[in-house]
N, C-alpha and C positions, 0 to 999 in steps of 0.2 A: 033660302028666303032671307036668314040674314045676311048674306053678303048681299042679297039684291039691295035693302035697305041703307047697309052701310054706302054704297055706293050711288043710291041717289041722294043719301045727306051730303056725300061730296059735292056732288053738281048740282046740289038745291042749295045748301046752306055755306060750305065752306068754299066753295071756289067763289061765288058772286060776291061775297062777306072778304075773300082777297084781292078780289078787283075791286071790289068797293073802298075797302080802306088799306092800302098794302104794306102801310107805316105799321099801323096797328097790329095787323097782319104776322108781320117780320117779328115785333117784341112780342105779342103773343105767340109765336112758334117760338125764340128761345128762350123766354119764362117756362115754358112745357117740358124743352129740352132739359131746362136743368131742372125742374122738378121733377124729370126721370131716372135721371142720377140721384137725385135724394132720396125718391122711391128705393132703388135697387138698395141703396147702401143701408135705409133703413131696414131692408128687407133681411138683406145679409146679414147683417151687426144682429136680427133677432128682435128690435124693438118695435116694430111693425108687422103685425100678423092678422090683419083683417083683409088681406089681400086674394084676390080669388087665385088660386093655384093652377086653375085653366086656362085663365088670360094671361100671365105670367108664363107659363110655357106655348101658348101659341104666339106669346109675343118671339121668342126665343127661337120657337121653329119658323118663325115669318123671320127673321133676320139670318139663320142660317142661307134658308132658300133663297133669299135676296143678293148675298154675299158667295154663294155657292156657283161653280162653274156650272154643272149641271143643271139645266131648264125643262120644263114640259115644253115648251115651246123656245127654240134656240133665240138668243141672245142679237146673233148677228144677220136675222130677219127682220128688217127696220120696219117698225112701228109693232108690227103685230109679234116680235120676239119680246118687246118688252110688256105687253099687255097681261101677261101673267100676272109678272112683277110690281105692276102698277097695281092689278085689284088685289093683290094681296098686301099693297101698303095701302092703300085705300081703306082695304078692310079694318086693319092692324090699328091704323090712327084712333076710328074713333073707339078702339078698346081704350088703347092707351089714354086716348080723353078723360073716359070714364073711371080706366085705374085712379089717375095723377088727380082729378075730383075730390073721390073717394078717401085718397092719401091727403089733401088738402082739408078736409075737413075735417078728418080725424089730429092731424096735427093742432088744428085751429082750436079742435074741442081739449085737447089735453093741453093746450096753453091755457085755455079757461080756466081748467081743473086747475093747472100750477100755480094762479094769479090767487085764486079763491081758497088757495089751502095755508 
Protein backbone atom coordinates (compact mmCIF):
# COMPACT_ATOMS: atom_id res chain seq x y z
CA UNK A 1 0.00 0.00 0.00
CA UNK A 2 2.72 2.28 0.43
CA UNK A 3 4.57 1.88 -2.39
CA UNK A 4 1.37 2.16 -4.25
CA UNK A 5 1.11 5.64 -2.73
CA UNK A 6 4.44 6.68 -3.24
CA UNK A 7 4.24 5.85 -6.70
CA UNK A 8 1.18 7.64 -7.68
CA UNK A 9 2.68 10.92 -5.88
CA UNK A 10 5.35 10.42 -8.51
CA UNK A 11 2.95 10.62 -11.44
CA UNK A 12 0.44 12.93 -9.64
CA UNK A 13 2.70 15.54 -8.11
CA UNK A 14 6.31 15.28 -8.97
CA UNK A 15 6.57 14.28 -12.58
CA UNK A 16 3.62 17.04 -13.98
CA UNK A 17 5.52 19.75 -11.14
CA UNK A 18 8.92 18.58 -13.69
CA UNK A 19 7.18 19.29 -16.67
CA UNK A 20 5.76 22.10 -15.52
CA UNK A 21 8.72 23.88 -14.22
CA UNK A 22 11.92 21.97 -15.04
CA UNK A 23 14.32 25.10 -14.07
CA UNK A 24 12.88 24.88 -10.78
CA UNK A 25 12.80 21.31 -11.00
CA UNK A 26 16.72 20.83 -11.61
CA UNK A 27 17.61 23.33 -8.46
CA UNK A 28 15.24 21.79 -6.46
CA UNK A 29 16.72 18.27 -7.00
CA UNK A 30 20.30 19.49 -6.31
CA UNK A 31 19.25 21.63 -3.16
CA UNK A 32 17.89 17.89 -1.87
CA UNK A 33 21.04 16.47 -3.15
CA UNK A 34 23.13 18.30 -1.07
CA UNK A 35 21.10 18.54 1.81
CA UNK A 36 21.63 14.62 1.80
CA UNK A 37 25.10 14.85 2.17
CA UNK A 38 24.51 17.13 5.14
CA UNK A 39 21.88 14.82 6.42
CA UNK A 40 24.44 11.79 6.29
CA UNK A 41 27.43 13.80 7.80
CA UNK A 42 25.24 15.11 10.52
CA UNK A 43 24.15 11.75 11.10
CA UNK A 44 27.58 10.41 11.19
CA UNK A 45 29.52 13.18 13.22
CA UNK A 46 26.45 12.13 15.92
CA UNK A 47 24.93 15.78 16.00
CA UNK A 48 21.83 14.68 14.45
CA UNK A 49 19.62 12.07 16.05
CA UNK A 50 16.06 12.51 15.39
CA UNK A 51 16.34 10.73 12.32
CA UNK A 52 14.25 7.40 11.69
CA UNK A 53 16.66 4.41 11.64
CA UNK A 54 14.20 2.63 9.19
CA UNK A 55 14.39 5.10 6.47
CA UNK A 56 17.88 5.53 6.75
CA UNK A 57 18.56 1.87 6.18
CA UNK A 58 16.04 1.39 3.53
CA UNK A 59 17.56 4.12 1.99
CA UNK A 60 20.81 2.20 2.00
CA UNK A 61 19.37 -1.17 1.06
CA UNK A 62 17.45 0.82 -1.94
CA UNK A 63 20.98 2.05 -3.20
CA UNK A 64 22.69 -1.25 -2.78
CA UNK A 65 19.96 -2.98 -4.87
CA UNK A 66 20.18 -0.06 -7.53
CA UNK A 67 24.01 -0.36 -7.76
CA UNK A 68 24.08 -4.11 -7.45
CA UNK A 69 24.56 -6.42 -10.45
CA UNK A 70 21.96 -8.77 -9.32
CA UNK A 71 18.18 -7.92 -10.18
CA UNK A 72 14.77 -9.66 -9.62
CA UNK A 73 14.07 -8.75 -12.85
CA UNK A 74 17.43 -8.64 -15.27
CA UNK A 75 18.82 -5.34 -16.14
CA UNK A 76 19.29 -6.15 -19.76
CA UNK A 77 15.34 -6.77 -20.43
CA UNK A 78 14.71 -3.11 -21.88
CA UNK A 79 12.11 -1.39 -20.23
CA UNK A 80 10.67 -4.00 -17.95
CA UNK A 81 14.52 -5.07 -16.57
CA UNK A 82 14.47 -1.62 -15.31
CA UNK A 83 10.97 -1.42 -13.70
CA UNK A 84 12.21 -2.81 -10.43
CA UNK A 85 14.64 -0.27 -10.13
CA UNK A 86 12.57 2.48 -11.12
CA UNK A 87 9.77 1.74 -8.28
CA UNK A 88 12.21 1.26 -5.79
CA UNK A 89 13.78 4.85 -6.60
CA UNK A 90 10.43 6.08 -6.96
CA UNK A 91 9.64 4.74 -3.56
CA UNK A 92 12.99 5.82 -1.89
CA UNK A 93 12.65 9.65 -3.03
CA UNK A 94 9.76 10.49 -1.29
CA UNK A 95 11.36 8.91 2.07
CA UNK A 96 14.25 10.81 1.38
CA UNK A 97 11.89 14.06 0.96
CA UNK A 98 10.59 13.62 4.06
CA UNK A 99 13.97 12.67 5.83
CA UNK A 100 15.85 15.91 4.34
CA UNK A 101 12.20 18.00 5.65
CA UNK A 102 12.60 16.74 8.87
CA UNK A 103 16.67 17.52 8.97
CA UNK A 104 15.53 21.01 7.54
CA UNK A 105 13.63 21.99 10.22
CA UNK A 106 15.36 20.66 12.87
CA UNK A 107 18.42 22.61 11.85
CA UNK A 108 16.18 25.71 11.26
CA UNK A 109 14.84 25.23 14.99
CA UNK A 110 18.29 24.87 16.58
CA UNK A 111 19.60 28.13 14.63
CA UNK A 112 16.51 29.80 16.46
CA UNK A 113 17.77 28.31 19.78
CA UNK A 114 21.51 29.72 18.88
CA UNK A 115 20.32 33.23 17.76
CA UNK A 116 17.91 33.46 21.08
CA UNK A 117 20.60 32.17 23.74
Amino acid sequence: MKIKNNISWFFIQLLPYAFAHPVLFVKKSFFYVGQFFRYLIAILSGRYQKFAKWNLFKIFLVAIYIFSPFDFLPDFIPFIGWLDDASLLIYILKTIKIEIDNFLSWQKMLSKNDISS
